[in-house]
N, C-alpha and C positions, 0 to 999 in steps of 0.2 A: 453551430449557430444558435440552434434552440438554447443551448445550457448558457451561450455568451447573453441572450434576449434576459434570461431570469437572473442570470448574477446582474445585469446590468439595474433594472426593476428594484433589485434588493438592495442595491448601494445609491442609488436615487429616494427611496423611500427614507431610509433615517436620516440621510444628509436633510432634504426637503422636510422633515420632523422639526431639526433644528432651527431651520430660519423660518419656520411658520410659528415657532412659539416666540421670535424674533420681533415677526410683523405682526402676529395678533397681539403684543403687547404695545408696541408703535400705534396701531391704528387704533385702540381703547384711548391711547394718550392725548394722541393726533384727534380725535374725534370732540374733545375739549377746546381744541384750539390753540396746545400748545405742540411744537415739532422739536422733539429731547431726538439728539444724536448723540446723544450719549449711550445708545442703543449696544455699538460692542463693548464699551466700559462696564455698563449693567450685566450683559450678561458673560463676563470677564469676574464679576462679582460672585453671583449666585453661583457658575462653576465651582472656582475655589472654596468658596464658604459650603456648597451642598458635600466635596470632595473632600477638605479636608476636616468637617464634624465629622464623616463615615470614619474614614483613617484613623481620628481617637476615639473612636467608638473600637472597631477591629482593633485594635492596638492595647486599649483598657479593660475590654471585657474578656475574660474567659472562653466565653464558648458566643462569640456574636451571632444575632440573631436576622436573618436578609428582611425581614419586616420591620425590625427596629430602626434596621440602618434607611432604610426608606423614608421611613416617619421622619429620624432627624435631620437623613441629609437634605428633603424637599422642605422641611422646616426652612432650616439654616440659609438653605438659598433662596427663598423666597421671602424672609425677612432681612438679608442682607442686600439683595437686588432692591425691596421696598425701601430703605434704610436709603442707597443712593439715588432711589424716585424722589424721596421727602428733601434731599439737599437740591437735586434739579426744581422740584417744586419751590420752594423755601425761597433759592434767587432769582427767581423766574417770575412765580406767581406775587410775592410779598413783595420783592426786593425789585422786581420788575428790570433785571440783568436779563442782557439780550440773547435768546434763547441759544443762538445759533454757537454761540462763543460757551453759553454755559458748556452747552452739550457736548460741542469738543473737547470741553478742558474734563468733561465729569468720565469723557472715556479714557483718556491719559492717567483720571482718578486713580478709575477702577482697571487699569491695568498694572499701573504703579503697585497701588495697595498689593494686589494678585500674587503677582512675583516677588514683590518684597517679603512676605510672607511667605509664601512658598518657597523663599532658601531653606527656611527652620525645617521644612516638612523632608524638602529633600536631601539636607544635609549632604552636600557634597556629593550626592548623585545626582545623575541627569534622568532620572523620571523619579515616580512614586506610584504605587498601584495601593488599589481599596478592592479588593477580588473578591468579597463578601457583597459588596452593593453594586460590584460590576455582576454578579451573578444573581441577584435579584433585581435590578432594574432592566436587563436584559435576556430572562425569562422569557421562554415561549408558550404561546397557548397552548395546553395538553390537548393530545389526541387530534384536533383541527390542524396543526401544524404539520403533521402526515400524511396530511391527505393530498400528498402526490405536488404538482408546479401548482394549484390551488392554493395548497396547506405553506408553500414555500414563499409564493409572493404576496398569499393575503395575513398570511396568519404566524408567520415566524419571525414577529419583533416584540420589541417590550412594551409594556403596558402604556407607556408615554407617549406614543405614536396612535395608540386608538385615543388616548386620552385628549391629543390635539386635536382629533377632527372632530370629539364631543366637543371640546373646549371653543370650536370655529362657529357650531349650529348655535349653539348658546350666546355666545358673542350676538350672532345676527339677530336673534329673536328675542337678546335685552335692547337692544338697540333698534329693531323697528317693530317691537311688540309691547314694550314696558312705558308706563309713566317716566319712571327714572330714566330709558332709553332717551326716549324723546326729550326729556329735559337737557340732559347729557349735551347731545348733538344742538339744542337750541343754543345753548350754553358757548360752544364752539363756531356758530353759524351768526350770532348776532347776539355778544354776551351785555349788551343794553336793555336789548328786546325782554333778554330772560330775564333778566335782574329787577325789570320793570313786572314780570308775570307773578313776583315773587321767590324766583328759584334764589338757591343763593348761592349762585357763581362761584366764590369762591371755594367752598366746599367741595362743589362738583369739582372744581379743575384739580384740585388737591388728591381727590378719592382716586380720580381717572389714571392721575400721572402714576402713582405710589400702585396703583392694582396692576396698572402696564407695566411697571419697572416689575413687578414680582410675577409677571407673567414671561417676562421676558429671561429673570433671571433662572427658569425652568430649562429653558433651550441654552441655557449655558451647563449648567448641572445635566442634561440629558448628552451633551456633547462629552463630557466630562466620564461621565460612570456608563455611560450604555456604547456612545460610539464610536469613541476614544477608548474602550475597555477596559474603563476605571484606573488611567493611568493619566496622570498630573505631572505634563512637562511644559516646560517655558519654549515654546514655538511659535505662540502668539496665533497660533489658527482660527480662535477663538473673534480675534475681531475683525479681521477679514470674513467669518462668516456674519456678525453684527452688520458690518456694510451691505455685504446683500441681504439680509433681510430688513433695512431700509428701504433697499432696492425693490423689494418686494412687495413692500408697503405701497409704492408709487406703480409698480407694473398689476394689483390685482382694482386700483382704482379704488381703495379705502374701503375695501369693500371685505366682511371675515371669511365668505362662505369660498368668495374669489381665492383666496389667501391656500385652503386648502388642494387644489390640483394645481393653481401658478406655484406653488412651494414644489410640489413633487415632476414639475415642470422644469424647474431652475435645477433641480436636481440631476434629474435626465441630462440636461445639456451641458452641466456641472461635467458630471462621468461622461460624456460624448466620446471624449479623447481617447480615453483607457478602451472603449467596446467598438468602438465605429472600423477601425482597422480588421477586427478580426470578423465583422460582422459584414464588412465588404471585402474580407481579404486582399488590403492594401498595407503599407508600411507610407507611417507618417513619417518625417523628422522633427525636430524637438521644438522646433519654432513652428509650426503649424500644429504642434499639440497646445502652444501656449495662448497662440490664436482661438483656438475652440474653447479652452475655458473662458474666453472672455466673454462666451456665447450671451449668457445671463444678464452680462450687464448691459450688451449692445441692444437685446431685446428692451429691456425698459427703457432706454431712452427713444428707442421704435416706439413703445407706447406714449414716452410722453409727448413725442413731435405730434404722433398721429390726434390724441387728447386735446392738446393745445390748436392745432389746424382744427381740430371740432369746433373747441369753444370759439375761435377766432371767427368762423361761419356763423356758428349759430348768434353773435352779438352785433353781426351786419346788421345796418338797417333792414327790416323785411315791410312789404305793402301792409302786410295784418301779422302781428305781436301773435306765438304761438302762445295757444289754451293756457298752458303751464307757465309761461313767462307772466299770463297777462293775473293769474291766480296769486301769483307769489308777488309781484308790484303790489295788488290790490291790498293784498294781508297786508303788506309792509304801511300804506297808506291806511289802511283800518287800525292798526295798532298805532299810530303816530293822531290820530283824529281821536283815540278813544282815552289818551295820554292828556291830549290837550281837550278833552272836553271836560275831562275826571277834574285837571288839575281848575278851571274855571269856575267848575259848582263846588269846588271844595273851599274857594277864596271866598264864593258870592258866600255860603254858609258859615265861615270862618265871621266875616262881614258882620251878618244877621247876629248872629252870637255875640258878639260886641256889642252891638247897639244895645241888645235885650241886655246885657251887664250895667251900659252905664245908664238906661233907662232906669235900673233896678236900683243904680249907685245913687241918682238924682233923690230919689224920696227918702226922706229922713226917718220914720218910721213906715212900715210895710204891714199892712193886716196879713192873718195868715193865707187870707184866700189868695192875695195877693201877692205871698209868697209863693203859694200851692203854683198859681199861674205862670211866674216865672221860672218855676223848676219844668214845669211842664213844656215851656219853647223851650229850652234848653235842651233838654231832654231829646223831644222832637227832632229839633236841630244835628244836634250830637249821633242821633238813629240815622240821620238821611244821608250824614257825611259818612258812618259807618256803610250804607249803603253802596254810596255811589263809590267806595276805594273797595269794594266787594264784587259792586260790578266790575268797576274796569280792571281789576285784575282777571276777572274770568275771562271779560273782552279780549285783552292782549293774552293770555293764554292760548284761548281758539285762534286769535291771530296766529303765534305761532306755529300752532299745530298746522295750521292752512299752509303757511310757508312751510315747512316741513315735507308734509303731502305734496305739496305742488314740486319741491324739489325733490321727491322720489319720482314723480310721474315725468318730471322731465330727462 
């Protein structure tokens, strides 16, 4: 039972690897304001692309090098995963094509591409192995890796795996720590508000989409060379793990830091099947095993009923408007007043300015002084409009930031 608890641990942990680099590339995206389901397409992409540069690398060099092959395969897939963020961005963000449809058609993309390509790799067999970058991406840590069920369940995977749960704290701490974070999430929360702050919307949602697609395309090449064992066959498992870590993205509540134990979670109940018999020494049948993997998905929809009967409570009428609701109204009514205050002294000044021109246009010759005078209202004028679009950008900025805080606090 003890040796069933840690093989169980260990086949939860890399599977849970893969769709947390799933969802923390979803929620970067999603966090902009756009929902790309194209999530197994992308990393359907970055797989094959990180798999098959290693294979002509192994294949063209002499004596392959397992660092090389790292370098290029993590290249390869995360410019080829970016490459299909920039086409979801492209008709989404410019083209303003309805995301839900993109995202489907960009998975079908990126599996098409995959496989079609991958006849030439495997020529008429039914897999392909890269056993140079399956043997350096799934490397274990020296000496900590020994140290008994310790060294076994914390410390005997590849580098990708410690590399997601850094990539999860960072995630959280550019996102409720950073300028850029905050702009990010305003950008996605009310992309008017920002665009009136100064941010420029477009840019952000472009950045966000294409760094999530290339985050996502990591957890395909990680499936591909570490948990698959560096073998490349057309089974398609690749986007059925894309789907749950959609899934995933909605069950940790857009949240990165949630992303890392809900992932090794879904994992757990993933493998349920395979350990729970021996672990209770019963005998399933084959239809009650296929019940239990559905575990994952029953669960987030358990989150989202329960999410939604939240929000559904908390948007009742209440006798008194809680703290946080009444903070985030106010910002939204302080940035809408500081809009239309800006925009009214910018006309009455626009105004002034005019008058002082044809004032200036009226007289047929002007002394200097009275040239001097009229550069000088001008001048003046031209400084208080610079002013007051200086102000009210900083205005609606604190605005947002207020909404912001007010929506972490509630």
């Amino acid at each position: 039972m003890h040796s069933s608890l840690i093989a169980w641990i260990m086949r939860a942990i890399p599977f849970g690897t893969i769709i947390m680099y799933g969802a923390l590339g979803e929620t970067m995206t999603e966090k902009s304001g756009n929902l790309n389901l194209g999530v197994p397409g992308i990393m359907y992409l970055g797989g094959f692309a990180g798999f098959a540069s290693a294979w002509a690398y192994e294949n063209s060099a002499a004596n392959p090098n397992g660092f090389v092959s790292i370098l290029i395969a993590l290249s390869c897939a995360i410019l080829a995963s970016m490459a299909g963020g920039l086409i979801y961005a492209f008709l989404t963000i410019s083209l303003r094509a309805n995301q839900n449809v993109t995202g489907l058609a960009l998975t079908t993309f990126g599996m098409g591409v995959a496989n079609f390509f991958g006849v030439f790799i495997l020529n008429g067999a039914s897999y392909s192995a890269a056993p140079v970058a399956n043997k350096a991406f799934s490397a274990k840590i020296p000496v900590l890796s020994g140290l008994g069920d310790i060294g076994q369940v914390v410390f005997s995977y590849g580098f990708l795996v410690y590399a997601a749960i850094l990539l999860a704290v960072v995630l959280h701490w550019f996102l409720t720590r950073t300028r850029a974070g905050l702009n990010l999430r305003a950008v996605g929360e009310n992309p008017a508000t920002a665009d009136a702050a100064g941010i420029n919307v477009t840019l952000y949602k472009y950045l966000s989409t294409c760094i999530g697609a290339g985050i996502c395309g990591i957890g395909g090449l990680y499936y591909v060379l570490d948990y698959n064992q560096g073998i490349w066959a057309t089974t398609g498992q690749i986007e059925a793990l894309g789907w749950l870590a959609v899934a995933l993205v909605i069950f940790t509540t857009w949240k990165p830091l949630n992303a890392i134990w809900g992932a090794y979670l879904f994992g757990m109940l993933y493998w349920l099947y395979q350990f729970l018999p021996t672990l209770l020494g019963i005998t399933m049948a084959s239809h009650i095993t296929d019940l239990v993997q559905m575990l994952p998905y029953v669960v987030t929809i358990i989150v989202l009923i329960v999410v939604s009967m939240r929000k559904k409570k908390e948007n009742q009428p209440q006798p008194e408007a809680p703290v946080s609701g009444q903070a985030e109204l106010e910002a939204y009514r302080r940035a809408e007043r500081v809009e239309r205050v800006a925009k009214e002294r910018a006309s009455q000044l626009t105004q002034q300015a005019a008058q002082v021109l044809e004032a200036a246009a009226g007289q047929v010759e002007l002394s200097a002084d009275q040239i001097d005078t009229v550069s000088a209202q001008l001048a003046e004028l031209f400084s208080q409009l610079q002013d007051v679009v200086s102000s009210a950008r900083h205005d609606v900025r604190e605005a947002a930031d207020a909404v912001l805080h007010a929506a972490d606090e509630a």
